[in-house]
C-alpha positions as CSV (number, residue, x, y, z in Angstrom):
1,X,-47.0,138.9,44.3
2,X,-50.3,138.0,43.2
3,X,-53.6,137.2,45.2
4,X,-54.6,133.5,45.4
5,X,-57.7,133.0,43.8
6,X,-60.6,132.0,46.3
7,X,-61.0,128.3,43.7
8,X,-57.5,127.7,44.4
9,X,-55.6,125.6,47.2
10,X,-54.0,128.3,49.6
11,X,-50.6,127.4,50.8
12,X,-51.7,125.7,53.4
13,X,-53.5,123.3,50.9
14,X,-57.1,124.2,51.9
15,X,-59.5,125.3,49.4
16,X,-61.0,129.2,50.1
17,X,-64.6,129.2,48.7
18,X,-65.6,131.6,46.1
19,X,-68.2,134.1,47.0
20,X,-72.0,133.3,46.6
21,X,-73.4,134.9,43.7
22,X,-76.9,133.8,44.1
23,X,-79.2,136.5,44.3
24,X,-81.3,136.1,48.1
25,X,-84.7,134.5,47.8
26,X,-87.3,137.6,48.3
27,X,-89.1,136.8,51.4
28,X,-92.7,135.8,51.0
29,X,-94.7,137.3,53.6
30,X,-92.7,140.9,51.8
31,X,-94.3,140.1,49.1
32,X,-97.7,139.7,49.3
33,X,-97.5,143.2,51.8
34,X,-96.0,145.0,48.9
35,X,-98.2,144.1,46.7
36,X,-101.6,143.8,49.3
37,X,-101.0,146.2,52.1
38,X,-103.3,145.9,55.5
39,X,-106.4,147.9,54.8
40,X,-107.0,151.0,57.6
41,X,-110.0,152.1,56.7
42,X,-112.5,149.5,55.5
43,X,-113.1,145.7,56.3
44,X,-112.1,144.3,52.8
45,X,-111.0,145.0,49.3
46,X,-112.3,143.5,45.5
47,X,-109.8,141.3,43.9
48,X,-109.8,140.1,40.3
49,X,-109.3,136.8,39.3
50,X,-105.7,137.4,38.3
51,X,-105.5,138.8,41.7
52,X,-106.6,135.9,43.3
53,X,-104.3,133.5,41.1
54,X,-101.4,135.8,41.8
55,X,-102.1,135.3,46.0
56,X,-102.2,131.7,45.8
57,X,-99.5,131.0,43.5
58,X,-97.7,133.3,47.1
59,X,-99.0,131.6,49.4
60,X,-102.1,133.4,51.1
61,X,-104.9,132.0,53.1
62,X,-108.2,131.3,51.0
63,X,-111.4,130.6,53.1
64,X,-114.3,129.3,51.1
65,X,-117.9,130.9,52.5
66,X,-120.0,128.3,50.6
67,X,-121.6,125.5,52.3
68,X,-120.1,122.3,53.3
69,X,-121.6,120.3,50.4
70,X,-120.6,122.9,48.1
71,X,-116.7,123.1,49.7
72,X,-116.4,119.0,49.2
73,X,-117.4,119.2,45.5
74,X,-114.9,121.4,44.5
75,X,-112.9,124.3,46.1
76,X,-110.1,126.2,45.4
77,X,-106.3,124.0,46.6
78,X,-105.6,124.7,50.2
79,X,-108.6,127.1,50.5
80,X,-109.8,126.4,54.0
81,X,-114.0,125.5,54.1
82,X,-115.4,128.4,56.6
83,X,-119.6,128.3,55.6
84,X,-121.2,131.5,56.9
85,X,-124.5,130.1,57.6
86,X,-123.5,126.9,59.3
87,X,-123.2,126.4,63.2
88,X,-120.0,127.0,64.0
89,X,-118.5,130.2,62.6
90,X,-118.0,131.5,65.4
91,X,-115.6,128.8,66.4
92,X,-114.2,128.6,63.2
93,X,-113.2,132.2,63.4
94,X,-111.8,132.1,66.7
95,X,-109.8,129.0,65.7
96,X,-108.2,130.9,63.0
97,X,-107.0,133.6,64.9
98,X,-104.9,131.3,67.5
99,X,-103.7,129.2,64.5
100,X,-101.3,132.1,63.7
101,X,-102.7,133.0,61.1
102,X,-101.3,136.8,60.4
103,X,-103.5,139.4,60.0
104,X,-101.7,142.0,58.6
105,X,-101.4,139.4,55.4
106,X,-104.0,139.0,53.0
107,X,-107.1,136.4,53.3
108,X,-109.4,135.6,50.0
109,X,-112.6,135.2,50.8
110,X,-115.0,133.7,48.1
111,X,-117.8,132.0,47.7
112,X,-120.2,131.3,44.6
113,X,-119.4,134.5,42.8
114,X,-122.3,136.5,41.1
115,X,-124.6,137.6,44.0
116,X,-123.6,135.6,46.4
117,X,-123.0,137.6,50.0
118,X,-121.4,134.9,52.1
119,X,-117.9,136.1,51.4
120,X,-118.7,139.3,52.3
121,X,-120.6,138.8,55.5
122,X,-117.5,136.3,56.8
123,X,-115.2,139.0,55.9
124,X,-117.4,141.0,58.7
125,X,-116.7,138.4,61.3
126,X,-113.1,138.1,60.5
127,X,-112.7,141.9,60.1
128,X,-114.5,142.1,63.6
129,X,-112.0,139.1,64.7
130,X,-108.7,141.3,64.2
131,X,-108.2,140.8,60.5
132,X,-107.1,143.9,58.7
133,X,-106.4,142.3,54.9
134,X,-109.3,140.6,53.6
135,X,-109.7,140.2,50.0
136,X,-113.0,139.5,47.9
137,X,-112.4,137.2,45.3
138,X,-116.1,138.4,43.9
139,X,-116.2,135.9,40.5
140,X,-115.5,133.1,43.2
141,X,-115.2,129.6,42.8
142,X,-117.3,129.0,39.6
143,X,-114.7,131.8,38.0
144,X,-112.2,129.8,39.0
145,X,-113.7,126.6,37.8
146,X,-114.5,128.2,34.3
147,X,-110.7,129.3,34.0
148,X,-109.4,125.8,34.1
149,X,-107.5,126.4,37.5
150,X,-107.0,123.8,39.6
151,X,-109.4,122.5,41.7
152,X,-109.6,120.3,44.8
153,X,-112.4,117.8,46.0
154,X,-113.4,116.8,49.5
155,X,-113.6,117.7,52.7
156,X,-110.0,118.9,53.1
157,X,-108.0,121.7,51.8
């Protein structure tokens, strides 16, 4: 006797499903680990362009270091607007860490690329804050601009 074949009415005149073939979505958060681990023994890490394009496309927090003026003319999608030498950082920092933000993930930091410092000294304060994956995005946003990426404006992310 032969086995009923799960796309066929059983005896009983029910259907039996077939079995899921569809491969399991990977999980994000997985990802950008694999690919980003925490950093132990330094406060951030260099990323290249492609780098940065790759963690938005997954999904990790950006935090733009520039100014408020600067942040509303253009900014990165979903990047977050975190100015280093405004009043408020502090704030803005410990807001972030009871947001749930994770900290093990990785966080770009930019700001206006070339010699600019701001990313770099808000990596400081978030490094100091609990944060153990922070990424430089050193070309920053006018590298992004110049690649054709997309780009937001206003005061929102």
């Amino acid at each position: 006797m032969r086995a009923p074949r799960p796309d066929r009415p059983r005896e009983s005149g029910t259907v039996q499903p077939a079995a899921s073939t569809a491969p399991t979505p990977p999980d994000p958060r997985q990802l950008l680990l694999a690919r980003f681990p925490p950093l132990r023994d330094r406060p951030e890490a260099d990323v290249s362009s492609e780098e940065a394009r790759w963690l938005h496309a997954h999904g990790a927090l950006f935090l733009d270091a520039r100014r408020t003026v600067a942040y509303a003319l253009g900014h990165i999608p979903g990047a977050r607007s975190l100015p280093v030498w405004e009043d408020g950082v502090a704030e803005k920092v410990a807001a972030l860490e009871v947001s749930g933000a994770d900290p093990e993930l990785p966080v770009v930091l930019y700001c206006a690329g070339g010699g600019c410092e701001d990313s770099h000294l808000l990596a400081q304060k978030l490094w100091l804050a609990g944060f153990k994956n922070l990424r430089i995005y050193a070309g920053g946003f006018p590298e992004w601009e110049a690649k054709g990426w997309p780009v937001a404006k206003g005061d929102r992310p």
